[in-house]
C-alpha positions, 0 to 999 in steps of 0.5 A, spaced: 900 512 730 905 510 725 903 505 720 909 504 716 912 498 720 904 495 720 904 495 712 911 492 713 910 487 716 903 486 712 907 485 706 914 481 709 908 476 711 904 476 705 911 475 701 913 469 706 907 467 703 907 467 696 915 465 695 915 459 700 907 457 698 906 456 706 899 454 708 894 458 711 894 453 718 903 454 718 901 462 718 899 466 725 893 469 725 896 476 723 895 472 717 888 471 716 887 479 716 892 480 711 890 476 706 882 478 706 885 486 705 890 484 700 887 481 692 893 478 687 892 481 681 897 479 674 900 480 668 900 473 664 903 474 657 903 467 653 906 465 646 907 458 642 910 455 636 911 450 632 916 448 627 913 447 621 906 447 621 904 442 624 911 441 627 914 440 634 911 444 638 912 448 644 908 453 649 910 458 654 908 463 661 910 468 664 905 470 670 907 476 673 904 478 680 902 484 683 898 487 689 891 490 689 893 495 684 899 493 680 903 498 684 907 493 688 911 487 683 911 481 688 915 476 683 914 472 676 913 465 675 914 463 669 912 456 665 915 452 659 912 446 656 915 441 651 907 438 647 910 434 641 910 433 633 905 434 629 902 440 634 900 447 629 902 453 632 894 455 634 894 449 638 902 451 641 899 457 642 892 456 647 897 451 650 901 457 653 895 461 654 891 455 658 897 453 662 898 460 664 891 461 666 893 455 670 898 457 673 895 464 675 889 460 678 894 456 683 898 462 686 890 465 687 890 471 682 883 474 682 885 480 676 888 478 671 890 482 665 892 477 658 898 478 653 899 474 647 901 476 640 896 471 636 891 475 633 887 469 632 887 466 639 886 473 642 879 474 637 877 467 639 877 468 646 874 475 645 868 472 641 871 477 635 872 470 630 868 464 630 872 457 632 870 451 625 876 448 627 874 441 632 881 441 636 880 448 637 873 449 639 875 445 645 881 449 647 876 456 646 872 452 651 877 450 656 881 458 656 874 461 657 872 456 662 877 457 666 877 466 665 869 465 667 870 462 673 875 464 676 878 471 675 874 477 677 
């Protein structure tokens, strides 16, 4: 028996499925089964500025889907955001980092591996310096809820 159209059609479905965002009860029930033997996995890579610190300030996203083994690219999603004046470049970063854990629990990652360039923030996250700052503390505790209870 020849396999290679039935995981060409699994992946045609599974692709339908992740680029028109078609819900599960629109899909046949072939469906169903693809899905349970299929895990989303991602790369998100984050960043955010400010000009002048504090300044305005921006946030950025780039989520890069993959099948169970980061073998198969699916596609990127990214997301830019506009958060105001007066934000600090720290802030601007959690900001990227939290929209972008947002943006991999919507399209139902359940592997996520995370790039970001600030030091800070990712020793934060990882517990290696403690947070003093009031304003931070509570976005360390958002971006680690949101890592805790939904990604594997």
């Amino acid at each position: 028996m020849d396999l290679l159209p039935a995981v060409h059609r699994t992946h045609t479905l599974f692709n339908k499925f992740i680029r028109k965002r078609i819900f599960a009860e629109q899909m046949d029930s072939d469906y169903f089964v693809v899905h349970e033997r299929l895990v989303l996995c991602g790369l998100l890579q984050f960043d955010g500025g400010s000009r002048g610190n504090p300044g305005l300030a921006g946030s950025g996203s780039v989520l890069h889907l993959y099948t169970d083994s980061f073998c198969t690219k699916l596609y990127t999603e990214e997301d830019k955001y506009f958060l105001g004046d007066n934000i600090t470049s720290n802030v601007a970063e959690y900001s990227g980092l939290i929209r972008g854990l947002e943006l991999a629990i919507g399209n139902n990652v359940r592997h996520l591996l995370i790039e970001g360039d600030s030091e800070l923030v990712v020793k934060q996250i990882t517990k290696e310096y403690s947070t003093k700052e009031e304003q931070l503390i509570s976005l360390q505790h958002k971006a680690l809820q949101l890592i805790y209870n939904h990604f594997d």
